[in-house]
C-alpha positions as CSV (number, residue, x, y, z in Angstrom):
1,X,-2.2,11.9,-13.7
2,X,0.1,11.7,-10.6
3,X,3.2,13.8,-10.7
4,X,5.5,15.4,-8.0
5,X,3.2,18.3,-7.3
6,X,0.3,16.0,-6.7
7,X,-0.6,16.4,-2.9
8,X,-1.0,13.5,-1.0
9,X,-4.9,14.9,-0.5
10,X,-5.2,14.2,-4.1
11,X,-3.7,11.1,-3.9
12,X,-5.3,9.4,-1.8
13,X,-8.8,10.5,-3.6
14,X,-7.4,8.7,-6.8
15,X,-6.7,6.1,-4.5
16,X,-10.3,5.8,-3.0
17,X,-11.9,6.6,-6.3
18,X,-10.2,3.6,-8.1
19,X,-11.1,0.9,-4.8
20,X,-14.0,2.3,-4.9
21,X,-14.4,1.2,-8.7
22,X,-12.9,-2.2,-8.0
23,X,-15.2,-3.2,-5.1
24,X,-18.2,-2.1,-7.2
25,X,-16.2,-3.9,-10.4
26,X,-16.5,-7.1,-8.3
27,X,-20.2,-6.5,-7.9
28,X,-19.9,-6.1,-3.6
29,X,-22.0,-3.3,-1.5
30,X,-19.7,-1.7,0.9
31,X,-21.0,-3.5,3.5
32,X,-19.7,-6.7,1.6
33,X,-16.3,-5.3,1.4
34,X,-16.4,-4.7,5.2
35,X,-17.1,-7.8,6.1
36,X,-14.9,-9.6,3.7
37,X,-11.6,-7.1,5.3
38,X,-12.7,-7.3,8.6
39,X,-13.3,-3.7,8.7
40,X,-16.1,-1.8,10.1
41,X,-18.3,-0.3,7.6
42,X,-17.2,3.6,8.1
43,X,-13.6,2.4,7.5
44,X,-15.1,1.9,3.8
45,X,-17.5,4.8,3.8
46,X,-15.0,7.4,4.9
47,X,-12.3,6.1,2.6
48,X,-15.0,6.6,-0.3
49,X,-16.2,9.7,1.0
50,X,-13.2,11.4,2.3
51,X,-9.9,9.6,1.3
52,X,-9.3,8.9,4.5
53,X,-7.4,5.4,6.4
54,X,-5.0,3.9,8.4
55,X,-2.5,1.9,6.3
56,X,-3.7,-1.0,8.4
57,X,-7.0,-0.9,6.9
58,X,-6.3,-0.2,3.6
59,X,-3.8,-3.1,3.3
60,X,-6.9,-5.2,4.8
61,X,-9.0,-3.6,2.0
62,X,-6.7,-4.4,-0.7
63,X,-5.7,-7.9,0.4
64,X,-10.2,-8.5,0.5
65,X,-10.7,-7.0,-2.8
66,X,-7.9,-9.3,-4.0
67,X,-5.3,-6.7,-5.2
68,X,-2.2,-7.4,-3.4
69,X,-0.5,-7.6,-6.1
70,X,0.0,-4.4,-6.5
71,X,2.6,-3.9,-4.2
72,X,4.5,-6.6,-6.4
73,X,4.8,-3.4,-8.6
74,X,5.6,-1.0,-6.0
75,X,8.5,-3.0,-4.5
76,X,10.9,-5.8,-5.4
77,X,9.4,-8.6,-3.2
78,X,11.2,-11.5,-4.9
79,X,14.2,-10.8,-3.0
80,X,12.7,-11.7,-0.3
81,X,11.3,-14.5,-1.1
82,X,14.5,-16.0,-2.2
83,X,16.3,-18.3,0.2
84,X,19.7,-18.0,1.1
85,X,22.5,-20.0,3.2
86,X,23.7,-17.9,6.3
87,X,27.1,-16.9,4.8
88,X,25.2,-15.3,1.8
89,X,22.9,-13.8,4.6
90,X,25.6,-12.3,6.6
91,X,27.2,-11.0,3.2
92,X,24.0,-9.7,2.2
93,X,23.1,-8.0,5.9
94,X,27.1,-6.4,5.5
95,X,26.0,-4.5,2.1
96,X,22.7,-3.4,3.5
97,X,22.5,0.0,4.1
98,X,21.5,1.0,7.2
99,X,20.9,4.6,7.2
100,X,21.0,7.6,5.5
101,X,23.6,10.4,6.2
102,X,23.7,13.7,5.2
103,X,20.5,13.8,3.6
104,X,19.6,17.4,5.1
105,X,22.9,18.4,3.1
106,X,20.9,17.6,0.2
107,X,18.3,20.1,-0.1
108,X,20.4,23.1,0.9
């Protein structure tokens, strides 16, 4: 289970675990994979072995093994996706917040 206290080491070998699971789930060698993400093949073989990659090739990883929508659940895409007349826009771009003060203040 991941928690507050998990590290980020541990996460990311529960990460690598469960692609590793998938790609072997959909019955493709690592090599496969590669080839499918446009990835060289010890991008896959060090993420297996030692939780380790860039956020660019794990995206590329993800998107090959078919699984983007797992980021649906992550973030709130739609909003995005939704189209809007410039008015709204400028509105909408007036309510976004743009930064974050004080947030040292926070963990005094």
């Amino acid at each position: 289970m991941i928690n507050f206290f998990t590290t980020n080491q541990e996460i990311s070998k529960i990460l690598s675990g469960r692609i590793k699971e998938e790609r072997i789930a959909q019955n493709l060698k690592q090599v496969d994979l590669a080839y499918i993400a446009n990835v060289k093949i010890h991008v896959i073989r060090n993420f297996e072995q030692h939780s380790t990659i860039t956020l660019d090739n794990l995206i590329s990883i993800i998107r090959a093994l078919k699984k983007l929508d797992i980021f649906e659940e992550l973030f709130d895409f739609a909003k995005e996706r939704r189209e809007v007349d410039a008015f709204e826009y400028l509105e909408m771009k007036k309510k976004t917040k743009k930064r974050v003060y004080d947030a040292k203040q926070q963990y005094k």
